[in-house]
C-alpha positions in Angstrom: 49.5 34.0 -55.3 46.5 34.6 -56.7 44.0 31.9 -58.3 44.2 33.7 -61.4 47.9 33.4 -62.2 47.5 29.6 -61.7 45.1 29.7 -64.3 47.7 31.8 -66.8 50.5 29.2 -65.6 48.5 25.9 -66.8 48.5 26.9 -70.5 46.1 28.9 -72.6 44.2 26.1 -73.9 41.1 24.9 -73.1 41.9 21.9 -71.7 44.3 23.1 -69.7 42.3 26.1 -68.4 39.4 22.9 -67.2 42.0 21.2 -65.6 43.2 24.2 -63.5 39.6 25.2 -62.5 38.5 21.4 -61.4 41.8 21.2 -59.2 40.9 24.4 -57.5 37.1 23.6 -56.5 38.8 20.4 -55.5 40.9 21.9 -53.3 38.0 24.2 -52.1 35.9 21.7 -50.9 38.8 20.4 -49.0 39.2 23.3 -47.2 35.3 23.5 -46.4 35.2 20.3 -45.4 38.2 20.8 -42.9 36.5 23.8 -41.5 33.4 22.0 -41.1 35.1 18.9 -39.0 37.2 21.2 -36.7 33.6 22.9 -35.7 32.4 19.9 -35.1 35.3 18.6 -33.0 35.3 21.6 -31.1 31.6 21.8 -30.4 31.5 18.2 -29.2 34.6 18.9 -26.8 33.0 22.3 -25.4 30.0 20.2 -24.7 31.4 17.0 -22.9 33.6 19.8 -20.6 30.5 20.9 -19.5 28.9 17.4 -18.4 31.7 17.0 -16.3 31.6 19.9 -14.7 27.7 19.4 -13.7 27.1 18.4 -9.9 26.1 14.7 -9.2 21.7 15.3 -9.8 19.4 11.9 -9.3 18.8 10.7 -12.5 21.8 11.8 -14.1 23.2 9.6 -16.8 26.4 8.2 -15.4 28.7 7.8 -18.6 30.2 4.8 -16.8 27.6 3.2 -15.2 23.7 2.7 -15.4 20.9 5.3 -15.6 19.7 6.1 -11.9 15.7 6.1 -11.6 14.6 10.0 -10.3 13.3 10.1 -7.0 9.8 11.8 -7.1 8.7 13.8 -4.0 4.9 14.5 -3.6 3.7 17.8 -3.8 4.4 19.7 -0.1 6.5 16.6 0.6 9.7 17.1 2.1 12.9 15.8 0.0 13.9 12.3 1.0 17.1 12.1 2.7 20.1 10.7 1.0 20.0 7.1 2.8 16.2 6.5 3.5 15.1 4.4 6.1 13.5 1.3 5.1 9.9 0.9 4.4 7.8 -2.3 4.9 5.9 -3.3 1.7 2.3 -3.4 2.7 1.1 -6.8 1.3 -2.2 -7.2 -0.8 -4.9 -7.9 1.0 -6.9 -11.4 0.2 -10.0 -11.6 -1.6 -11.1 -15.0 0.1 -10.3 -17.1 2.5 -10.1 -21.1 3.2 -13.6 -22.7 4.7 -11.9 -25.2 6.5 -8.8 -26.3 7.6 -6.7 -29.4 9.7 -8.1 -28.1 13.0 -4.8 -27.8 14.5 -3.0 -24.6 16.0 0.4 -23.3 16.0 1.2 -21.1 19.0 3.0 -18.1 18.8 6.3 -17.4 20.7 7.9 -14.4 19.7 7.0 -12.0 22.1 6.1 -14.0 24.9 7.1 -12.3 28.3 7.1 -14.6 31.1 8.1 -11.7 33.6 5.8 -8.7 33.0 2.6 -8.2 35.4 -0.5 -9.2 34.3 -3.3 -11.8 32.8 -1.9 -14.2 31.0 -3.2 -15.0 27.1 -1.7 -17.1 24.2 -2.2 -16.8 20.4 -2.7 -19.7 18.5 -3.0 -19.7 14.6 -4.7 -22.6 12.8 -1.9 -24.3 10.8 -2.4 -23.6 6.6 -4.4 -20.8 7.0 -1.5 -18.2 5.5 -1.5 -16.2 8.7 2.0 -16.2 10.6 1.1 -16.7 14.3 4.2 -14.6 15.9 2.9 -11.4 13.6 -1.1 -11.8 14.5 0.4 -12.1 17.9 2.1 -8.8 17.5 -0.6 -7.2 16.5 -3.1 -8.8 19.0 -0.2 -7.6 21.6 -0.4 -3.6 20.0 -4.3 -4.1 20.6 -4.5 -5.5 23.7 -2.1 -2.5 25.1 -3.7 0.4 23.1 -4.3 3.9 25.2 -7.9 3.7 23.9 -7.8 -0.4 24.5 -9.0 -2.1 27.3 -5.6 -1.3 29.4 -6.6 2.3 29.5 -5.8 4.0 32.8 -3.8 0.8 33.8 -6.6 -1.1 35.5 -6.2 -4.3 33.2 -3.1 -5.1 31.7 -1.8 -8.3 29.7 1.0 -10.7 29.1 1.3 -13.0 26.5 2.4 -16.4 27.3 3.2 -19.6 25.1 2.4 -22.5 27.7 -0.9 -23.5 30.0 -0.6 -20.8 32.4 -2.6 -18.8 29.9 -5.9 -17.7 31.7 -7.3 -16.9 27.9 -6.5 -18.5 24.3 -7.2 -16.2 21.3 -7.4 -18.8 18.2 -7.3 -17.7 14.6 -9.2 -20.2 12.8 -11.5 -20.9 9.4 -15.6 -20.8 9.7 -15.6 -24.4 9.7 -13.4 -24.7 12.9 -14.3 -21.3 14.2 -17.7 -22.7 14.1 -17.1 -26.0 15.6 -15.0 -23.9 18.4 -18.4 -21.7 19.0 -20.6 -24.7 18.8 -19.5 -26.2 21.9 -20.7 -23.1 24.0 -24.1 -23.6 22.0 -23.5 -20.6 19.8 -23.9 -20.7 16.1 -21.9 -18.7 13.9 -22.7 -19.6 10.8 -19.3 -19.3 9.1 -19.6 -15.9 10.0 -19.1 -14.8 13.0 -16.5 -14.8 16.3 -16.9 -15.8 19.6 -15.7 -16.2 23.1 -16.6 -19.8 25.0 -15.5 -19.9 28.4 -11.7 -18.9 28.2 -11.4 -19.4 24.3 -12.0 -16.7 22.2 -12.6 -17.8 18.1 -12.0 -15.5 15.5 -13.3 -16.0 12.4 -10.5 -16.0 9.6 -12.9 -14.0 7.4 -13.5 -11.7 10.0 -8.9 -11.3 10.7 -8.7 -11.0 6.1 -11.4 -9.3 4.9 -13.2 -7.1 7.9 -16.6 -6.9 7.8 -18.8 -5.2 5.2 -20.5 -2.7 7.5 -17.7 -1.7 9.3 -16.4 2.2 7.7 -12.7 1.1 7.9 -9.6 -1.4 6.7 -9.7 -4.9 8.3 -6.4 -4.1 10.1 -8.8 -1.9 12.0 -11.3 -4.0 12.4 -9.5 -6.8 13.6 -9.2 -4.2 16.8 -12.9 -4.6 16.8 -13.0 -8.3 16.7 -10.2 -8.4 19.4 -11.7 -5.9 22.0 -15.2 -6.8 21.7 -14.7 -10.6 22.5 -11.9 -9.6 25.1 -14.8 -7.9 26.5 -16.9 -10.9 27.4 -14.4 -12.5 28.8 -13.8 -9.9 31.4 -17.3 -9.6 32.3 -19.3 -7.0 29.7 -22.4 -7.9 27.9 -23.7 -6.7 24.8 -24.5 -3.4 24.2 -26.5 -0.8 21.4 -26.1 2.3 19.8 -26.3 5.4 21.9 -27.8 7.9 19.6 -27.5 8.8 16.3 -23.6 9.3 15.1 -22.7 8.7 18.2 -19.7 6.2 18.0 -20.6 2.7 18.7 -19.5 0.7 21.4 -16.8 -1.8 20.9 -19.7 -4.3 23.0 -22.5 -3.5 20.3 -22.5 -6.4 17.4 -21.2 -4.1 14.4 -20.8 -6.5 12.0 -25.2 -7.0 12.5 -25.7 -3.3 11.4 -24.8 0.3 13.5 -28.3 1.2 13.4 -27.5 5.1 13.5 -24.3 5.0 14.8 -20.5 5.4 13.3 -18.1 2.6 12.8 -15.5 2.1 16.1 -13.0 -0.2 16.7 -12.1 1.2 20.6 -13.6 0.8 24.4 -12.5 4.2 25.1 -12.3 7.4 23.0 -9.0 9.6 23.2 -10.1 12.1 26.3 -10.6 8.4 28.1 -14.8 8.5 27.7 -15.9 5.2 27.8 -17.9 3.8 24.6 -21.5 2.9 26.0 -25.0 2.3 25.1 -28.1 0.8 26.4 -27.9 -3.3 27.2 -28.7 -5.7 25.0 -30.7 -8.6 26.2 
């Protein structure tokens, strides 16, 4: 039935003709307004089928759970796999380092190998210095038994040991007691440098955090230096200096005094097995 008949049906008057029209645009609007929701409804429904039928991405809002953090692969980086193998936390390296401390020396165990062939050392740590003894030992051990170390070609090899049948004690200790160590062979190392008296080799705790200034590398690297060079006086070599210009310098040749030409090394022996020399020092 048409609007217009409805109109006709309320009376002729004015009134009545007002009334009509407001109840029509009343209902009108209703009918808009019912259009409009069941849009809506139907929108919001054709949109949450779809989420659900996306596959599981990283970084995907779960709608029961928390938002997971993207995984972000460097350029020409291959994608990590889905359980990654755990990765140690590189700690911050120090900007300085105790002058003294109590003097005293924890020694290392872990590691210690009481049944392997050859000479006999033990790690010692000076206690309250922040270094742990069994990890300098570990990595003392991974120098001492490097392919480019002085157990190249198999001629010298090492076992560490936690008792007095050690035939050399590698200390970790401040200046001040590094220095005190030193002094009794008549050196002096000024807070500064490392050492090897008889069957004792010092190293400077300066030397183990921070490296050294004019060596071209990190101090994890350098510590190789510090290891191998006094190692190497106490099986027999003397000082040595730089072979030419860019030539390497030998693991025997005081670095840490200036290369005078030479590049920064940390190794007796380069990877084709060539020995590191130069001309002796006096």
């Amino acid at each position: 039935m048409s609007n217009r008949t409805d109109v006709r049906r309320a009376g002729s008057s004015p009134a009545a003709r007002s009334r009509a029209c407001a109840h029509q645009a009343a209902r009108r609007r209703r009918r808009i307004t019912a259009t409009i929701t069941l849009l809506a409804l139907g929108a919001a429904s054709a949109y949450l089928a779809s989420v659900e039928r996306l596959p599981d991405i990283p970084g995907l809002p779960d709608r029961f759970g928390p938002v997971l953090t993207p995984t972000v692969v460097a350029r020409g980086a291959h994608a990590p796999s889905s359980t990654p193998s755990p990765t140690h936390t590189p700690t911050t390296a120090p900007t300085s380092v105790p002058e003294s401390g109590p003097g005293t020396f924890t020694v290392a165990t872990a590691g210690v190998e009481n049944t392997r062939a050859g000479r006999p050392y033990r790690v010692e740590v000076e206690d309250g210095i922040g270094v742990d003894p069994d990890e300098a030992a570990e990595q003392i051990a991974a120098i001492l038994n490097h392919e480019q170390g002085w157990s190249h070609g198999g001629d010298v090899a090492f076992r560490q040991v936690a008792d007095g049948s050690a035939a050399l004690v590698i200390r970790i200790a401040t200046p001040s007691t590094a220095d005190a160590i030193c002094a009794t062979g008549g050196l002096d190392t000024h807070g500064e440098l490392n050492c090897r008296v008889d069957r004792t080799v010092a190293v400077n705790l300066k030397r183990w955090q921070l490296g050294s200034p004019e060596f071209d590398g990190p101090p994890e690297e350098y510590r190789a230096l510090v290891i191998n060079h006094e190692v190497g006086h106490w099986l027999g070599y003397g000082h040595r200096g730089c072979p030419g210009l860019g030539e390497p310098a030998p693991v025997m040749m005081q670095q840490i005094k200036g290369l005078n030409g030479c590049v920064s090394n940390a190794w007796p022996y380069a990877p084709d097995g060539t020995f590191h020399d130069g001309p002796e020092v006096p």
